[in-house]
C-alpha positions as CSV (number, residue, x, y, z in Angstrom):
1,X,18.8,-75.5,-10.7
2,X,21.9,-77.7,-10.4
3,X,21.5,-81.3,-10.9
4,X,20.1,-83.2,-8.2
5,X,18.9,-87.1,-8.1
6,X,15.8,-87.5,-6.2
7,X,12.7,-89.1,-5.4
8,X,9.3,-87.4,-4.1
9,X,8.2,-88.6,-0.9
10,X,5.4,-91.1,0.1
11,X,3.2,-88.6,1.3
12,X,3.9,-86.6,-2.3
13,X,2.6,-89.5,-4.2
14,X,-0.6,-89.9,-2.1
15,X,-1.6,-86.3,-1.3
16,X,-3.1,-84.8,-4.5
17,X,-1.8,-81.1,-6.1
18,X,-4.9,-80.3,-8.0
19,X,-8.6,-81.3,-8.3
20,X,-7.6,-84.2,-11.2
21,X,-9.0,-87.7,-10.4
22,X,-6.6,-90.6,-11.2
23,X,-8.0,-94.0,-12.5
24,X,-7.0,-96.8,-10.1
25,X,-5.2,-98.0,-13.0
26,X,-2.9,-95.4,-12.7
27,X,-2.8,-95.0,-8.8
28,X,-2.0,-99.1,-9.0
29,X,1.0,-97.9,-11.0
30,X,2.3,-95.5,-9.0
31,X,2.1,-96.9,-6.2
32,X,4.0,-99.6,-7.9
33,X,7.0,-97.3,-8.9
34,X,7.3,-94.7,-5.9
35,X,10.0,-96.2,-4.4
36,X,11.9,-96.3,-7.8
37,X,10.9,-92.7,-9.0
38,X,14.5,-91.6,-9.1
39,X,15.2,-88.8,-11.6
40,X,17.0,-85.7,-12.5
41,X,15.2,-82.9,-10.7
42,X,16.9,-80.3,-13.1
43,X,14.8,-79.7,-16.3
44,X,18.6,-78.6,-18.1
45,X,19.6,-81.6,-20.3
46,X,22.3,-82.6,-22.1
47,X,22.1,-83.9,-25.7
48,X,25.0,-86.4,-25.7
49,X,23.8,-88.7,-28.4
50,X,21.7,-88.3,-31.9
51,X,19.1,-90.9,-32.6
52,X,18.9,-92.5,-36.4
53,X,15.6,-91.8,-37.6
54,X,13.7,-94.6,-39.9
55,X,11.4,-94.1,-42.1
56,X,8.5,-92.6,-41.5
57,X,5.1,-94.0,-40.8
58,X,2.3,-91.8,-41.3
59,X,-1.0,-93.2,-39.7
60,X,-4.3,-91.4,-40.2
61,X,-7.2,-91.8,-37.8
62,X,-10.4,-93.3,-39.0
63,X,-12.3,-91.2,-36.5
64,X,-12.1,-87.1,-36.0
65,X,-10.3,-86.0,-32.5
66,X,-11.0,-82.6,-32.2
67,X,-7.7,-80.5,-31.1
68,X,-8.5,-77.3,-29.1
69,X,-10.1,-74.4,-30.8
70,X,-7.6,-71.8,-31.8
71,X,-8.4,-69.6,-28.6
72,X,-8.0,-72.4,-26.0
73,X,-5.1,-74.1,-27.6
74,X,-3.1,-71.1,-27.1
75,X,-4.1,-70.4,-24.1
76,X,-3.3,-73.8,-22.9
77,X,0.3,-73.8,-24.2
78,X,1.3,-71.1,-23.8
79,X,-1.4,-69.2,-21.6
80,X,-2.7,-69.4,-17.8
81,X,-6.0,-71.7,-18.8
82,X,-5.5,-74.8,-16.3
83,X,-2.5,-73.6,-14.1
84,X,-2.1,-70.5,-12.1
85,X,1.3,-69.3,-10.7
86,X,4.1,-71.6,-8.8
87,X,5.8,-69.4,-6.1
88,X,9.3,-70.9,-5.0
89,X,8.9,-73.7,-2.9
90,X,10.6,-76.1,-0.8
91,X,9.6,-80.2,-1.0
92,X,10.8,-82.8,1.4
93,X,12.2,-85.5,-0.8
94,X,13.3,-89.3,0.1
95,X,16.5,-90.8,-1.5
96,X,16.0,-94.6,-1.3
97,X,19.5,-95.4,-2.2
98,X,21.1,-93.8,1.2
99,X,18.1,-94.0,3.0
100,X,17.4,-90.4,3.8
101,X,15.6,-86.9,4.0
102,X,15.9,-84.1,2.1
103,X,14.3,-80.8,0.7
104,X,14.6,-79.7,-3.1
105,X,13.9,-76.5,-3.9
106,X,11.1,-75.6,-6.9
107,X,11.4,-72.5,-8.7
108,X,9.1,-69.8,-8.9
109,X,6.9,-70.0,-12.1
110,X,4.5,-67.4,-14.0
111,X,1.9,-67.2,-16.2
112,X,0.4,-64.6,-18.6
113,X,-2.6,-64.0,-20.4
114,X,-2.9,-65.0,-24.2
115,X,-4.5,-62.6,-26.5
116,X,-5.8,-64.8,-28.9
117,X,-5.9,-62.4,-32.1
118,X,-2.3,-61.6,-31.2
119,X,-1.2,-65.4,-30.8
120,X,-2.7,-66.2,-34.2
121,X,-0.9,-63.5,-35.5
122,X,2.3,-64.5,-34.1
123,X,2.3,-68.2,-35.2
124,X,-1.6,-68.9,-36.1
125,X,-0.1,-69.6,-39.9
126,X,2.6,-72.4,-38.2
127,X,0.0,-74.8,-36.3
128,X,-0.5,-77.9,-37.9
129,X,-3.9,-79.7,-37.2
130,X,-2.9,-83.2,-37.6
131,X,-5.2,-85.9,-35.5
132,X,-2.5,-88.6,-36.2
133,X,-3.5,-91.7,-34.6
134,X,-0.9,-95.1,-32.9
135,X,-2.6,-97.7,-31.0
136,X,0.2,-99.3,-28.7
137,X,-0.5,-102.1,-26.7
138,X,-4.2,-101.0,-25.5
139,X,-3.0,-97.2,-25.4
140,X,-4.0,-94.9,-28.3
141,X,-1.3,-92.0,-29.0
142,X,-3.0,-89.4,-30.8
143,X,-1.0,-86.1,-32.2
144,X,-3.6,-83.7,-32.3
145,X,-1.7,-80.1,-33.3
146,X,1.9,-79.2,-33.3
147,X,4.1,-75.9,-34.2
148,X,7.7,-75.6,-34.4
149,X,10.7,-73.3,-35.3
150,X,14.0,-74.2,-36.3
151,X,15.7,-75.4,-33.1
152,X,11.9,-76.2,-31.4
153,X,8.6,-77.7,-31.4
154,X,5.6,-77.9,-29.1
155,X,3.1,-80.8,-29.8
156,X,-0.4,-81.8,-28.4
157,X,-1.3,-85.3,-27.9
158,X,-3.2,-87.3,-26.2
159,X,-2.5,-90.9,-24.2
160,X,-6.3,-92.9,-24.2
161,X,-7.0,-96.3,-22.4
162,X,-10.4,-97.7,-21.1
163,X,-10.1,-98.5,-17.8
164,X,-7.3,-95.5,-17.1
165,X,-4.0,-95.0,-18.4
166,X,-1.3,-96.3,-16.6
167,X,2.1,-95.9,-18.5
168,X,2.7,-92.6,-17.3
169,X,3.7,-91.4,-14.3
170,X,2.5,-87.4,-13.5
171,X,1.3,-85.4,-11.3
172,X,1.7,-81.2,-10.6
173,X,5.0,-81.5,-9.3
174,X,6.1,-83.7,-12.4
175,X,4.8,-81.0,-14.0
176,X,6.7,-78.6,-12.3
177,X,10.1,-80.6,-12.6
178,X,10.8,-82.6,-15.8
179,X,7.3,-83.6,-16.7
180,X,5.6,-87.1,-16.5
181,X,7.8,-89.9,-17.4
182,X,7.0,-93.5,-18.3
183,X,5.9,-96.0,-15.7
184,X,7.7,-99.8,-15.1
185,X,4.6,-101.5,-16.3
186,X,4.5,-99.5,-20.0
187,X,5.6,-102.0,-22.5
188,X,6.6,-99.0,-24.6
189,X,8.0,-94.8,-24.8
190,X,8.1,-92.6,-27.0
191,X,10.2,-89.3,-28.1
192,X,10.0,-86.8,-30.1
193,X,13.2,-85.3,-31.9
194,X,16.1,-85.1,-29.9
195,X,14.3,-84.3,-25.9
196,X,12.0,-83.0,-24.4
197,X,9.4,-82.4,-21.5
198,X,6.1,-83.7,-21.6
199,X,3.5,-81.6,-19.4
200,X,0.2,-83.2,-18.6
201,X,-2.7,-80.9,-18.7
202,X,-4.8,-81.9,-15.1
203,X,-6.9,-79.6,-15.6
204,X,-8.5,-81.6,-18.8
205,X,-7.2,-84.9,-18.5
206,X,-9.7,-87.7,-17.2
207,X,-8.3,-91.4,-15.9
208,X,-9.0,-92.4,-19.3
209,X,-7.8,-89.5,-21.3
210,X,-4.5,-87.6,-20.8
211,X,-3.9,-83.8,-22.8
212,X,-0.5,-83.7,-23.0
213,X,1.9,-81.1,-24.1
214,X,5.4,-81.6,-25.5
215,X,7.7,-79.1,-25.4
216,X,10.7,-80.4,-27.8
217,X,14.1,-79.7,-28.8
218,X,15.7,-80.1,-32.3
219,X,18.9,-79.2,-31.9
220,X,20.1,-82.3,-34.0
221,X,17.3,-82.9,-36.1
222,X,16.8,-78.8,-36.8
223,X,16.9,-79.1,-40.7
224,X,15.0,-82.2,-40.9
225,X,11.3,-83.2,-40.5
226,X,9.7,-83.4,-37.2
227,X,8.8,-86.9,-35.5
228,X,7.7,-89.2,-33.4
229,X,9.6,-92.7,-32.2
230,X,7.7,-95.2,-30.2
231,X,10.0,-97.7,-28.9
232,X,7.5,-101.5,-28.1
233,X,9.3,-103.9,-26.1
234,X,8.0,-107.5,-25.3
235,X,8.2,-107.1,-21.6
236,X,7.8,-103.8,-19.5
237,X,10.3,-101.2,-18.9
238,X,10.8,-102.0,-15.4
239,X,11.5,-106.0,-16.5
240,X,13.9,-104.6,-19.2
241,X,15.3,-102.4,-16.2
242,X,16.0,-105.4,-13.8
243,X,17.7,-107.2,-16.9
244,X,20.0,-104.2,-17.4
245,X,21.3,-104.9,-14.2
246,X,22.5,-108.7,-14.2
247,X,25.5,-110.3,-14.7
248,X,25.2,-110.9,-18.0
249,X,22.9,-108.3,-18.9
250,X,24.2,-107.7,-22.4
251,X,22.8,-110.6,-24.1
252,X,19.2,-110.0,-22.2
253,X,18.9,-106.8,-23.7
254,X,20.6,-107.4,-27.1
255,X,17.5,-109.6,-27.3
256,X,15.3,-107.6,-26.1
257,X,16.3,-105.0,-28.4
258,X,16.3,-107.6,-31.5
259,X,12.5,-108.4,-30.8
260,X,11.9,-104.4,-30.1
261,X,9.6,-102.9,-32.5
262,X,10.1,-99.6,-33.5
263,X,7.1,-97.0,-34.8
264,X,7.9,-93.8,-36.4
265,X,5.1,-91.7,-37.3
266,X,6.2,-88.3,-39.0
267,X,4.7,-84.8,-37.6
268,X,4.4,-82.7,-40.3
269,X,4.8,-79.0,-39.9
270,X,5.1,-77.4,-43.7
271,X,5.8,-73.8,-41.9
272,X,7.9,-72.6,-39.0
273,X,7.9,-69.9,-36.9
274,X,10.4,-67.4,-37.9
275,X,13.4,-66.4,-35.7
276,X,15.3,-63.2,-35.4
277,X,18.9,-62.8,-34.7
278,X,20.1,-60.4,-31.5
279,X,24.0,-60.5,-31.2
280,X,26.2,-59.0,-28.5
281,X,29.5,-56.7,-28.7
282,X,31.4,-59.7,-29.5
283,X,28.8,-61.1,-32.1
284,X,27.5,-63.7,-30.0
285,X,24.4,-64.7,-31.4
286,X,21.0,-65.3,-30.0
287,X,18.5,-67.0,-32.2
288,X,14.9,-66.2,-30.8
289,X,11.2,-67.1,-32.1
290,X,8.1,-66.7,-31.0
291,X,8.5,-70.2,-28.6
292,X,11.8,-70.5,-28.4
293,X,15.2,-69.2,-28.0
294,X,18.8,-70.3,-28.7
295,X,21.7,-68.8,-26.5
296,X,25.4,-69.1,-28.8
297,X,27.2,-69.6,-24.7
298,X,30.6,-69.6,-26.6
299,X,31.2,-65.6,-27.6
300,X,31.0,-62.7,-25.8
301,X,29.7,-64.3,-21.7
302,X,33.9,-64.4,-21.2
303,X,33.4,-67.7,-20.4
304,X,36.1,-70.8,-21.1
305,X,34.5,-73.5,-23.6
306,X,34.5,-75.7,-20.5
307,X,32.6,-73.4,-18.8
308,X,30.5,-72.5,-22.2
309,X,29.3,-76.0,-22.0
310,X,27.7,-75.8,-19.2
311,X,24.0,-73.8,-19.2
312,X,23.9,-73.7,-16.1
313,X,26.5,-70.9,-16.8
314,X,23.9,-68.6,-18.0
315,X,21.8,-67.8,-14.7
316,X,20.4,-64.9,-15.4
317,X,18.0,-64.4,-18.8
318,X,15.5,-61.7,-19.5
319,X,14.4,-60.1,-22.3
320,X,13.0,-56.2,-22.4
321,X,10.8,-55.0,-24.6
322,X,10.3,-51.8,-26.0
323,X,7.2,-50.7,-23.5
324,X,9.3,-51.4,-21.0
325,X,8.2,-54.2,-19.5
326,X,10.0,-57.8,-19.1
327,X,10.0,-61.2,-19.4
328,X,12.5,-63.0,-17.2
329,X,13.1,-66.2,-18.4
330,X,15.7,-67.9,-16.2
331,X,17.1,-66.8,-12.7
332,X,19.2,-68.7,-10.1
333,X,22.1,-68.1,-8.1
334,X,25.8,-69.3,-9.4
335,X,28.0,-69.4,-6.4
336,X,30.7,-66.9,-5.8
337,X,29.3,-65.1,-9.0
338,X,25.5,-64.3,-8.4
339,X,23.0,-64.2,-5.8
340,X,19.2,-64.0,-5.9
341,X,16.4,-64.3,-3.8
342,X,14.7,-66.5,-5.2
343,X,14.9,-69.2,-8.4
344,X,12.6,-68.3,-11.2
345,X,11.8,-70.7,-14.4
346,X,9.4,-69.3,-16.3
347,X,10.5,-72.0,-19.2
348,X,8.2,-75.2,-21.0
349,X,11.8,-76.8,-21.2
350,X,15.5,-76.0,-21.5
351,X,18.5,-77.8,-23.1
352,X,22.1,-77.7,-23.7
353,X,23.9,-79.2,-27.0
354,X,27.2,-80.3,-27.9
355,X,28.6,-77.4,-29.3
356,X,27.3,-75.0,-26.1
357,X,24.4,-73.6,-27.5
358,X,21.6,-73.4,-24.9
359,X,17.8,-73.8,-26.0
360,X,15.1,-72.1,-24.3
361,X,11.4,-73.3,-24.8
362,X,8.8,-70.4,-23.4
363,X,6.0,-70.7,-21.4
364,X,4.4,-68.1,-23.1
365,X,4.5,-66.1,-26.8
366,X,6.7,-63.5,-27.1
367,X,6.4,-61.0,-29.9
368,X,10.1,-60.8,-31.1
369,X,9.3,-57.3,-33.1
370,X,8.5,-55.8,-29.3
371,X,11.5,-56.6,-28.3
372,X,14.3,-53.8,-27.2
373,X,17.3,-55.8,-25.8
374,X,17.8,-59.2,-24.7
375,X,20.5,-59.7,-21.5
376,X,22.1,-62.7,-20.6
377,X,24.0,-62.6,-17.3
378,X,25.4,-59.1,-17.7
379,X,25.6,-59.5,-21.5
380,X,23.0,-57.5,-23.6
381,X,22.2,-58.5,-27.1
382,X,21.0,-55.9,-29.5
383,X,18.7,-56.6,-32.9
């Protein structure tokens, strides 16, 4: 989906997706921010800058946190436990800076089955259980599991308060956009390695307690370790936010970021998840993993390096496997070049780099020794 700007309407914010109960902490919150919720609706970003990691701060919990069983943590991630299928949708959106209406259109999204003897076959010996433990300002962030490849990484962790947590913004739309996103009255944020999409699990969250999932890329940080920067300010986002905008904001928020205290906690993951290399006519080369895929846009799509740039470029992905079935990963019109019927995203998250590589994050495992072809646009890829 191209890039759009938008904001969910009022009635979005107050009329629930899903049977999860949201503390009044957190409904004070968003009510606080709805008529600044103004974000990118595409889930395509753009890594245009590469972060300088510190050193890293391992913190161990004094207390067990018990990550999902084997069986439900795959089928969590990757599988249909907690979400059922999105069909393509229309939402009636309000942009606050020109003061009108209009729809965005949502992508269909599916989701499979996880055989659980077949999942920890696939990446079983790659999934850290970690229970690494941050208290932030009354909010404990606790990493629970993660896996990775060499381009990827998905990570579980949880966001705890008493009372509710209220420094995220989410809901089943965020979800189905570019996942829940830090409220104006968090004090803090965090990322992990370069960006990412941070899905929150309804289904077994509680106002106190958030499951989240973060689906990650590492373009940049591929060879290196895996972590986790928390960012604490002495005011809240949105007050650093209104500073950004004065006259003079430059010395606010050189001093702000003078008394800003940074946390990084290191995610270790000892094994990744082994890719395989499909490559076109041309040799263009498609890395792919079990999670995750990486699209070389610059050989063999006949595109320009302008237009190589762009991932949008790639609108059509799907791999086929040797059964004959198929996993479509990506599908949306281009204009003038391809037409569908309707928008399909059956991705975690997906991400462009600087030298027009395109990342990929599934929704589901994919057994890359089942796999026949992989075609992008009208390109096919062969092992």
């Amino acid at each position: 989906m191209r890039e759009n700007r938008f904001n969910i309407s009022f009635d979005e914010f107050r009329a629930p997706c899903e049977k999860h109960e949201f503390s009044d902490g957190y409904i004070r919150t968003r009510e606080h921010n709805k008529q600044k919720y103004l974000y990118n609706k595409t889930r395509i970003t753009r890594i245009t800058s590469i972060a300088v990691a510190a050193a890293a701060l391992f913190v161990a919990t004094p207390f067990v946190v018990n990550a999902a069983t084997d069986g439900e943590f795959f089928q969590r991630i990757w599988g249909m436990m907690g979400k059922s299928n999105v069909e393509a949708h229309k939402e009636l959106v309000y942009e606050e800076g020109k003061d009108s209406w209009y729809y965005i259109d949502y992508p269909a999204r599916e989701y499979v089955d996880v055989d659980p003897k077949a999942a920890q076959s696939l990446i079983g010996d790659c999934v850290e259980d970690l229970n690494i433990s941050r208290e932030v300002d009354g909010t404990t962030i606790t990493v629970l599991s993660a896996v990775r490849d060499n381009n990827s990484a998905v990570v579980e962790l949880t966001l705890e308060k008493k009372g509710g947590v209220d420094v995220l913004n989410y809901s089943q739309l965020d979800n189905e956009a570019k996942g829940a996103w830090f409220s104006d009255d968090s004090t803090f944020y965090l990322s992990i390695g370069d960006s990412g999409n941070m899905y929150v699990d309804l289904d077994r969250s509680t106002g106190e307690k958030l499951y989240c999932y973060y689906y990650v890329s590492l373009n940049a940080f591929g060879k290196g370790s895996l972590k986790m920067e928390i960012d604490q300010y002495p005011c809240t986002l949105g007050e650093r936010d209104a500073l950004s905008k004065k006259e003079d904001a430059d010395k606010f928020i050189g001093e702000l970021e003078s008394k800003k205290k940074t946390i990084n906690v290191d995610i270790p993951c000892e094994k990744r998840s082994q890719a395989v290399e499909f490559v076109n006519s041309d040799g263009g080369v498609i890395e792919i993993s079990p999670i995750s895929m990486n699209i070389d846009m610059n050989t063999g799509l006949g595109l320009t390096p302008e237009e190589a740039y762009d991932p949008y470029r790639a609108y059509k992905v799907c791999i086929m496997f040797d059964d004959g079935s198929s996993y479509t990963v990506i599908e949306h019109g281009f204009p003038g070049v391809y037409s569908c019927d309707k928008e399909i995203d059956n991705t975690s998250y997906g991400c462009g780099s600087l030298n027009n590589e395109f990342l990929l994050v599934f929704n589901r495992l994919v057994d890359t020794d089942k796999i026949a072809s992989i075609t992008v646009n009208d390109t096919e890829y062969k092992r």
